[in-house]
Every structure is written in structure tokens, then in C-alpha cells.
C-alpha positions as CSV (number, residue, x, y, z in Angstrom):
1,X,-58.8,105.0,-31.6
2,X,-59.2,103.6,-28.1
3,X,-55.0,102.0,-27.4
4,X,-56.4,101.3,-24.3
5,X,-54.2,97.7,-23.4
6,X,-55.9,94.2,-23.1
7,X,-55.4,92.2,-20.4
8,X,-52.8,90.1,-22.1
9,X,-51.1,93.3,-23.7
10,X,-50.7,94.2,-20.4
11,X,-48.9,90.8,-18.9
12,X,-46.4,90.8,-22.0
13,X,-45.6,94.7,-21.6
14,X,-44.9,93.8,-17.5
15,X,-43.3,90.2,-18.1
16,X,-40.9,91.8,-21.2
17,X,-39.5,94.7,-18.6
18,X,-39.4,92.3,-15.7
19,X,-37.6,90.1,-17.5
20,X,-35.0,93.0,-19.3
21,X,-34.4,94.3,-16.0
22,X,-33.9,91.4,-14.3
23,X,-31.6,89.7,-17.5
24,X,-30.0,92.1,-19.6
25,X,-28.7,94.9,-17.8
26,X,-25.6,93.2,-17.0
27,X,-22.2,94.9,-17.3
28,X,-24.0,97.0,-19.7
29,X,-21.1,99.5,-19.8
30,X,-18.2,96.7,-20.2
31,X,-20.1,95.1,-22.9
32,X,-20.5,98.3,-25.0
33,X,-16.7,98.9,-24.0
34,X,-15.4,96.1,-25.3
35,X,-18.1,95.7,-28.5
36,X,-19.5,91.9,-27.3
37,X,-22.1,90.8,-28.5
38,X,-24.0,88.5,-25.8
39,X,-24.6,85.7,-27.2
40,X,-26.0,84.0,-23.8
41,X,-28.9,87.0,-23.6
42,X,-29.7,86.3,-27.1
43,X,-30.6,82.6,-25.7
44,X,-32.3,83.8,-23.3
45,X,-34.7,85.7,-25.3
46,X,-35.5,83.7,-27.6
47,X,-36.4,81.3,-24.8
48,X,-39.3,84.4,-23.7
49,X,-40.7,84.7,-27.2
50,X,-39.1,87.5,-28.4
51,X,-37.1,86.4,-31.0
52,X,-40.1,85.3,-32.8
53,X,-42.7,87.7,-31.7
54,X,-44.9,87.6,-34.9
55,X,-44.1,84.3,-36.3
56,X,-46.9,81.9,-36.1
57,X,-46.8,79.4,-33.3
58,X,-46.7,76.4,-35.9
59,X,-43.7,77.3,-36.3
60,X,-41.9,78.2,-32.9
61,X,-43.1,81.6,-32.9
62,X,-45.4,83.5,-30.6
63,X,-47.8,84.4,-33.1
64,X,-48.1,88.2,-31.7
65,X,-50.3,90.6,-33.9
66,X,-48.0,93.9,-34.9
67,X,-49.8,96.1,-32.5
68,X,-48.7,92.9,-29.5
69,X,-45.3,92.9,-31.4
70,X,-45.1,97.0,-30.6
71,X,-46.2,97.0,-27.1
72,X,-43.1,93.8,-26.5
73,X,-40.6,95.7,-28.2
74,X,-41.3,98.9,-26.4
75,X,-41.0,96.8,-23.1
76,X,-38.0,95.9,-24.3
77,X,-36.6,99.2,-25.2
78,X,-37.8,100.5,-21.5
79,X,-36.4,97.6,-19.8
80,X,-32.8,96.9,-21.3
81,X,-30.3,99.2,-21.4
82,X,-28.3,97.4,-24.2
83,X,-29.4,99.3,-27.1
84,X,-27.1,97.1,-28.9
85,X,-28.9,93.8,-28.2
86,X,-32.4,95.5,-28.6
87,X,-31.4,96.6,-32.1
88,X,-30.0,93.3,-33.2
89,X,-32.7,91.5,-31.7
90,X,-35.1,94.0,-33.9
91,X,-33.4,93.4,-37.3
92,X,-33.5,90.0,-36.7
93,X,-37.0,89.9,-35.6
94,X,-38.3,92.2,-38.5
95,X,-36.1,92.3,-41.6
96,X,-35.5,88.5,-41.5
97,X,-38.1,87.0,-39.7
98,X,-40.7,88.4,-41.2
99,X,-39.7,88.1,-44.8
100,X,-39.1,84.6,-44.4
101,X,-42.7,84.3,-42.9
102,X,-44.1,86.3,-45.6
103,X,-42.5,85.1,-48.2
104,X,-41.1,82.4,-47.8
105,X,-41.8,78.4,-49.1
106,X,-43.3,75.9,-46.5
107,X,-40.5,74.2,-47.1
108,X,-38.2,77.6,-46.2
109,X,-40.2,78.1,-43.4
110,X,-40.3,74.7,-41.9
111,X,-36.5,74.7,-42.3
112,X,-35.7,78.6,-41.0
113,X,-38.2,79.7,-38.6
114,X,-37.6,77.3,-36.0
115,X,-34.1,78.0,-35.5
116,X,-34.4,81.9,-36.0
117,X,-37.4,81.9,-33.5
118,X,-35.7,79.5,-30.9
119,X,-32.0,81.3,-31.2
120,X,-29.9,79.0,-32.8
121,X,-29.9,80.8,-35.9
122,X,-29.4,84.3,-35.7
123,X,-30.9,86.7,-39.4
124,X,-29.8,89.3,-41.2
125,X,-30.8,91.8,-43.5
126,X,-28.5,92.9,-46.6
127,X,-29.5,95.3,-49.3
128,X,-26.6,98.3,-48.0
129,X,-23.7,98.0,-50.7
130,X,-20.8,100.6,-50.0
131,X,-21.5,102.7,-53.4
132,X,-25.9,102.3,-52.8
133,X,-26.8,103.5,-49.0
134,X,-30.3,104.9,-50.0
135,X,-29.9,104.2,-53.8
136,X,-30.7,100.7,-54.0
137,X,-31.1,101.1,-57.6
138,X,-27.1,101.6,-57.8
139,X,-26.8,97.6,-56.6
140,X,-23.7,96.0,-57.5
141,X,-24.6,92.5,-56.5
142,X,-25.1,90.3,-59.3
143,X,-26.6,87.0,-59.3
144,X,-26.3,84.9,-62.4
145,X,-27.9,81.7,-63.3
146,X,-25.2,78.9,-63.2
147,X,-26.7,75.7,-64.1
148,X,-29.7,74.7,-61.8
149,X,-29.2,77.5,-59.5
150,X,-27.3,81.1,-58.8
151,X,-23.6,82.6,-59.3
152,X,-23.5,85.4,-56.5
153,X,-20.5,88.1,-57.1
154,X,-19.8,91.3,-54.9
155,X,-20.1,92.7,-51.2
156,X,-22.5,93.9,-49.0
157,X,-21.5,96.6,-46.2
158,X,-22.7,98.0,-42.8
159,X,-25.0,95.0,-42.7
160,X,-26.5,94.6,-39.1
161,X,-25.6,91.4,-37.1
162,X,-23.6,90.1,-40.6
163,X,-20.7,89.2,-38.2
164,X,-22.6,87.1,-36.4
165,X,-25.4,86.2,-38.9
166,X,-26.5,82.3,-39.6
167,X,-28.9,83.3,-42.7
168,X,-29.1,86.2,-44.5
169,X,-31.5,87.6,-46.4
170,X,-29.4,88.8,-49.7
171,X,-30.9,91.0,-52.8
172,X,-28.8,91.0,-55.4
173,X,-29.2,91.9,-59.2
174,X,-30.9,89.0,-61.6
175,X,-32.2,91.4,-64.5
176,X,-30.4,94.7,-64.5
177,X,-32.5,96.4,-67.5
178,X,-35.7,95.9,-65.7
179,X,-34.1,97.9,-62.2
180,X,-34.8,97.6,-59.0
181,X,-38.9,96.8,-59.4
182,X,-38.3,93.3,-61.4
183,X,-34.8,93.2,-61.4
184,X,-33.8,92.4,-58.0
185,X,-34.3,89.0,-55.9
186,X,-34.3,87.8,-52.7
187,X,-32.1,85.3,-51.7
188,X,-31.2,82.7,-48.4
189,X,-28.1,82.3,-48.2
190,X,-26.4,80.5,-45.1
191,X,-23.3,80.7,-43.1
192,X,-20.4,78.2,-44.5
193,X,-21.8,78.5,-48.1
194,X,-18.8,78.2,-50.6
195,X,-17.6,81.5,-51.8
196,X,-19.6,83.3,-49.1
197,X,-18.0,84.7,-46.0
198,X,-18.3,87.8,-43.5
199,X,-16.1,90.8,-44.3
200,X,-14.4,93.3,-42.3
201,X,-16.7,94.3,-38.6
202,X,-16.7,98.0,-38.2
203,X,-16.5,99.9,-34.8
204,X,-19.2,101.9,-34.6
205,X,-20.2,105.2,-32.3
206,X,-23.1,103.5,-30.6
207,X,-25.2,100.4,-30.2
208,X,-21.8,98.8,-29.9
209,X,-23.2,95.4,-28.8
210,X,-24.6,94.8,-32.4
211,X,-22.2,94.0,-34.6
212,X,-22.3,95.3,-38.3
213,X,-20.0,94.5,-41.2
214,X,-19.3,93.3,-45.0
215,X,-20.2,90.3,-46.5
216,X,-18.6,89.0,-48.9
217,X,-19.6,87.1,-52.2
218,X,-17.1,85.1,-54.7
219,X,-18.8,82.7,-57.3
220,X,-21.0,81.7,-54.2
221,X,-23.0,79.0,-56.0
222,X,-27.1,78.8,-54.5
223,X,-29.6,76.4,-55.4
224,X,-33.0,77.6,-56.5
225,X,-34.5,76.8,-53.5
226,X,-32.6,79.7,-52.0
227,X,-34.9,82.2,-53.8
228,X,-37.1,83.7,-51.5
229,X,-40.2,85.1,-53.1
230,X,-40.3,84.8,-56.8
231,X,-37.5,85.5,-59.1
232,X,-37.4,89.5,-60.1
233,X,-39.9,89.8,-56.4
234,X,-37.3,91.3,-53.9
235,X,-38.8,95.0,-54.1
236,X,-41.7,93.2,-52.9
237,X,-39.4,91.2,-50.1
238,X,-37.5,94.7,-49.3
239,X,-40.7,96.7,-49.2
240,X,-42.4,94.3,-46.7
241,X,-39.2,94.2,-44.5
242,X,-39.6,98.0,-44.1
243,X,-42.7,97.8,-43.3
244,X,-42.1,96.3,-40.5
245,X,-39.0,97.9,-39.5
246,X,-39.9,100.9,-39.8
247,X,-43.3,100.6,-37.7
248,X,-41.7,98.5,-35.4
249,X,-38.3,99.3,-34.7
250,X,-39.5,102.6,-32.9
251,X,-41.7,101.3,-30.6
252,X,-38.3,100.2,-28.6
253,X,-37.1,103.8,-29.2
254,X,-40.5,104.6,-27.8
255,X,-39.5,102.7,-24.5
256,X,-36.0,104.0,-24.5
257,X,-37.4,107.7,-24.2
258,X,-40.1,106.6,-21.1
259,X,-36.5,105.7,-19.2
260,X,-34.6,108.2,-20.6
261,X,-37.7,110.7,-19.3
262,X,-37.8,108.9,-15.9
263,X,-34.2,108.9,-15.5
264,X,-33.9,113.0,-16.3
265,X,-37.4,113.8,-13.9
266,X,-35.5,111.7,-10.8
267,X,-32.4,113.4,-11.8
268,X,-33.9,116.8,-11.2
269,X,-35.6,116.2,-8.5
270,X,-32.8,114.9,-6.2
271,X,-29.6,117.2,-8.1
272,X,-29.8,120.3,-6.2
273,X,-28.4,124.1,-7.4
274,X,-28.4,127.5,-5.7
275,X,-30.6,125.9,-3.2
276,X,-33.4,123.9,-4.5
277,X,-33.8,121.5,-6.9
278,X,-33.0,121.9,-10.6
279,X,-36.1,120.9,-11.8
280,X,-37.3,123.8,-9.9
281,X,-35.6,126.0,-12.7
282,X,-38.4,126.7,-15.8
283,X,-35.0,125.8,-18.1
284,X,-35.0,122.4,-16.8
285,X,-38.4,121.6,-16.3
286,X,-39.5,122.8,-20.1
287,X,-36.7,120.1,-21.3
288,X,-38.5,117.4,-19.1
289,X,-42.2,119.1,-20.4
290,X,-40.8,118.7,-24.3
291,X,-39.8,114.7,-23.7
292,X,-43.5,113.8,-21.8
293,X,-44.8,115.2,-25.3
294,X,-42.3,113.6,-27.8
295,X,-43.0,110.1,-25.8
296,X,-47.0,110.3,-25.7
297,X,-46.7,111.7,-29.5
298,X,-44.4,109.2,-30.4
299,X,-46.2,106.2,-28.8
300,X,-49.8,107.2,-30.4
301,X,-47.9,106.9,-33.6
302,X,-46.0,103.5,-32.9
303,X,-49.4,102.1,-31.9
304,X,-51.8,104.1,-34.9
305,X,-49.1,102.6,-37.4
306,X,-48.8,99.2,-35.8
307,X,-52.8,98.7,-35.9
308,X,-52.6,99.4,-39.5
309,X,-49.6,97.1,-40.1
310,X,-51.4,94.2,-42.5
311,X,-54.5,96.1,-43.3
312,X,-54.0,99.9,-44.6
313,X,-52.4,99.9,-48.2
314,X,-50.9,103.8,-47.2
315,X,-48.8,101.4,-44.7
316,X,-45.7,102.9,-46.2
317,X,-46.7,106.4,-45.7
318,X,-47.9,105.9,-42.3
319,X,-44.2,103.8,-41.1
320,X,-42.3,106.9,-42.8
321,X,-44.4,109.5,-40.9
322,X,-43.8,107.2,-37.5
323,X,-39.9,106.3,-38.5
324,X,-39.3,110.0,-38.8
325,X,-41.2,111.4,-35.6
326,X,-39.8,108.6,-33.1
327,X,-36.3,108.5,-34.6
328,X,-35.5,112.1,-34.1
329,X,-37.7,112.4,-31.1
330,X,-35.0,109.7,-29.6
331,X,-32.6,111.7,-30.5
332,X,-33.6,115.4,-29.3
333,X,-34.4,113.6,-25.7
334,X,-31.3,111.5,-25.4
335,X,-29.5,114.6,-26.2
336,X,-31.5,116.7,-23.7
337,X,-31.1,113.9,-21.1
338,X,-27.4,114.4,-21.8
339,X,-28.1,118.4,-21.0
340,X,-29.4,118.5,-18.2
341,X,-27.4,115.9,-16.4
342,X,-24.7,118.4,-17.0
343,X,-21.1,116.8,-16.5
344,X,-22.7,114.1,-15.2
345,X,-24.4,113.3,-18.4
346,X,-20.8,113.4,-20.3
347,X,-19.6,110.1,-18.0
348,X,-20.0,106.2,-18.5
349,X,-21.5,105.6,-15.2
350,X,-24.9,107.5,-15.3
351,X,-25.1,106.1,-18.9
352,X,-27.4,108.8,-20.7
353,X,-24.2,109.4,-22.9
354,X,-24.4,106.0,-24.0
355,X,-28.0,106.1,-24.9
356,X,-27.3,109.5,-27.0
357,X,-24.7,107.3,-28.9
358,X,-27.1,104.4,-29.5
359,X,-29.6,106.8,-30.5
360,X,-27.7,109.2,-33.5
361,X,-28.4,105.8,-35.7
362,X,-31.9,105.8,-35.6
363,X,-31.8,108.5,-37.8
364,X,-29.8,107.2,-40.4
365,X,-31.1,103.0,-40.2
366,X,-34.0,101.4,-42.3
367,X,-33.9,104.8,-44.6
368,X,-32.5,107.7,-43.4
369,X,-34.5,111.1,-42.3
370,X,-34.0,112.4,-45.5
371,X,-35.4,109.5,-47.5
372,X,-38.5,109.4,-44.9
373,X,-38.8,113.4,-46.1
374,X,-38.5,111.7,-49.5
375,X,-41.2,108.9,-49.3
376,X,-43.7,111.2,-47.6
377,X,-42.9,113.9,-50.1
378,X,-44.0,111.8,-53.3
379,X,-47.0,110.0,-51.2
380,X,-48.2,113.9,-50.9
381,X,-47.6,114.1,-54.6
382,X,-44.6,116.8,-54.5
């Protein structure tokens, strides 16, 4: 397949990084310091498109195709440094846009998408409940019908940008003897609902600047307008949502390893040992060797997968296969990025220890390594 870029591929991959690195990179280390989340950069790129990349432009999105959405997200994983704000911005973007796109009413769309694609609302995603991390069929969250609408009742936990979150996309329980494929729906459900509120906000080890917490749910009373999909559809909401994520997310992971590569390969040229430079030493250079394969490896999946997006019906295979290799190839190059930086690499101010911090999570968010394993597994029939 010829991933050859189009002209226009071309001026959003160069406008996105011009823009990051011009914008975003900001007190990078005070904001991940003191956990901030910056709400002013979040304005600002909404106001370049990119919080609503794929939705279409009738609605205040850019109207991007997946393999366009890819090539702007990995921009914006080379470009920014705030792997906090990239990840929020990629939740929001993929496990709330995009359902609400997808599945959403015209009237849910004409009354969402504007504000999530223009900044003023900012999504979220909740499914994670403290007692069902990858068992989503161990879901506590009920929600009962109460006159012409829904009676929500339990938690959510770890959710991504909850904190912060305007709407929320909710699954909760509404038939528990048909399980998690009949039994679960999809609900909106806004900030300042009755009987809805955000929990406790965790600290976390790395992409600081995106806040995660609980949310909260006590008799919290929806409409049935609120439904998104069809009553007994969220596996179908959840599954599309992952789709994307999982494609998706890793093409600013794909990004983060170019700079992370760039940064090691000017490191070892200029840090000198025993007279000459360290990338001199075979040690060194085979670390810097390993990342230029992960990162062309990882970005011919990112793009194979991304193509393949809205027409392949293996979809799910192909964004476990990509989800796994990019994830983990994050992590093995931040780490050796921390390496061979030495104790350099161990402080704040050449910020590879930061990026190893940010990057540990990718192999535990939208499904963990294991449960890619898993999903490939049983698509291979084992």
C-alpha cells in the first residue's frame, strides 16, 4: 500500500507540529508538576480543528478521514511535549466524539458536536468501574427505568478527563440476564445533572496534565433522549469507541517515538565519552538502530489500520495488532531514551523521564496488553 502523503496530508502534518511547538510546549515541566490541566491550550486547539478532527463539518468538525485523523494526531504527538494534553485531547476526540457521531440522534448531534468540536464542552468516556477494569461484564452500574426515563445508581473509576468532563458517555446495566451484548446501554449524561457528580481525582505516575477520576451516580434521573444508540446497543457504542481508540490513539505515540528518536540521535552525537562521541559506541548506536525500526514498524501499522478504519470488518483484529505493537514500542524507546541519556535521562530538565512516565499507560489504556494478547488470540481461533 502506497502511504505516500497528499498534498493536503502534508500541510496538516506541518501546520499541527508548527502549531504544537509554537503553543503547547509551555512550562511543560511545571504543568505536569503541579497536575494542571490547561484549559487555555485546550481552546486553542479546538480553534485548529483538532478537537473535532473526524466529525463532519455540518457540524463544526473538520470532517478528516481516519487515515487524515492519524497523520494530525501523530503531528501532535511529535510536536507537543504535554503527553497529558495529547491524551485528553485523544479520548475526547475518539471515545466521545466519535460515538456521538456514530451513534448519536440528529437531535444529539446537533446539540453535542458543536460544543465538543469548538471546546466548550469537553467528553468523556466511562465504562472502567473499580471491581471491572478489563471485565466489563462484572458492571455494577445499573440503570432502571423510572417513569419516562432512567434511574442511574453506582460509580465509575479512573475515568479520563471525568474531572473535567462536560458530557460523558456512561454504559451502565439495563438488562443484566442478557450481559454485556444486549444488556448494556449507552448513555449522555451532562455535568450538573441531579444525583450526578465527579468523584475523587487520582494522582497518577504520568500524563499528569489529564486528569482522571470517579464519577459518581445517586438516583441520577435521565430522560430517554439521553440514550445514545438503541436501548440494550452499548457493546455496539463501546466496540466502535475502540475502534477508534485503539487505531488512533497510537498514531500520537507514533509521533512521540520520531522525537523521542531525534532527541536520543542529537544526544549521542554531541555527549562525548573516552574521547569521541557516544553514539560512536555499537551499545549506543544499536539502541538508536532498534527505535528507527519500532517507529517505521509502528507507523506502517498506525497508517495500514487507519486506511481500514470504516471499511475492513477484521477492524478489531487489525487495532489490537496496532494497539499492542505501538504501545509497547513507546514504551521500550522511552525507556531506552532514558538509558542512554544516562543521569541525564533520570532529571526533569531534559524531559525523556517524563515521556517514560507518560508512556507506562499506554500499555494498560483502551484494553490492556494482555487483553490485546486476548482479542488477537480468539480472532486466530485459540
Amino acid at each position: 500500500m502506497d502511504f505516500n502523503l497528499t498534498s493536503e496530508q502534508k500541510l496538516l502534518r506541518d501546520s499541527i507540529v508548527k502549531f504544537a511547538r509554537g503553543e503547547l510546549n509551555h512550562e511543560v515541566v511545571e504543568r505536569d508538576r503541579a497536575q494542571t490541566f490547561p484549559r487555555e491550550l485546550w481552546r486553542q486547539c479546538a480553534a485548529v480543528g483538532l478537537l473535532g478532527l473526524p466529525a463532519p463539518e455540518e457540524f463544526g468538525g473538520v470532517g478528516a478521514d481516519p487515515l487524515s485523523c492519524a497523520i494530525a494526531l501523530e503531528a501532535l504527538g511529535y510536536g507537543c511535549r504535554d503527553g497529558g494534553l495529547v491524551f485528553s485531547i485523544c479520548a475526547h476526540v475518539l471515545a466521545c466524539v466519535v460515538p456521538v457521531w456514530q451513534h448519536g440522534s440528529e437531535e444529539q448531534k446537533a446539540r453535542y458536536l458543536g460544543g465538543l468540536c469548538d471546546g466548550t464542552l469537553i467528553g468523556a468516556h466511562a465504562i472502567t468501574e473499580a471491581d471491572s477494569g478489563s471485565d466489563s461484564f462484572a458492571m455494577r452500574l445499573r440503570a432502571e427505568r423510572s417513569g419516562g426515563g432512567w434511574r442511574l445508581n453506582g460509580s465509575k473509576t479512573f475515568i479520563s478527563n471525568g474531572p473535567v468532563a462536560d458530557v460523558v458517555v456512561v454504559f451502565a446495566v439495563t438488562d443484566a440476564d442478557k450481559g454485556f451484548h444486549g444488556g448494556v446501554t449507552a448513555f449522555l449524561v451532562d455535568r450538573g445533572v441531579a444525583g450526578f457528580s465527579a468523584g475523587q481525582k487520582f494522582a497518577k505516575m504520568g500524563l499528569r496534565t489529564s486528569p482522571v477520576g470517579e464519577l459518581v451516580f445517586e438516583d441520577a434521573l435521565l430522560p430517554d433522549e439521553a440514550v445514545l444508540g438503541t436501548v440494550g446497543g452499548g457493546a455496539s457504542v463501546f466496540g466502535t469507541a475502540m475502534d477508534w481508540e485503539r487505531s488512533l490513539l497510537v498514531a500520537a505515540h507514533v509521533g512521540t517515538i520520531e522525537r523521542l528518536l531525534e532527541t536520543s540521535i542529537a544526544y549521542a552525537r554531541t555527549r562525548s565519552q573516552f574521547g569521541q562521541a557516544i553514539g560512536k559506541f555499537q551499545a549506543v548506536a544499536h539502541k538508536i538502530a532498534d527505535m528507527k525500526v519500532h517507529l517505521e514498524a509502528a507507523r506502517l501499522l498506525v497508517y495500514r489500520t487507519a486506511s481500514r478504519l470504516t471499511v475492513s470488518r477484521s477492524i478489531s483484529l487489525d487495532a489490537a495488532v496496532t494497539k499492542l505493537f505501538v504501545s509497547e514500542s513507546l514504551v521500550r524507546t522511552a525507556l531506552d531514551a532514558v538509558q542512554l541519556h544516562g543521569g541525564y535521562g533520570f532529571m526533569e530538565e531534559y524531559e525523556v523521564e517524563r515521556a517514560l512516565r507518560d508512556a507506562i499507560g499506554s500499555t494498560l489504556y483502551s484494553g490492556t496488553s494482555e487483553m490485546q494478547r486476548n482479542i488477537i488470540g480468539r480472532w486466530l481461533g485459540l
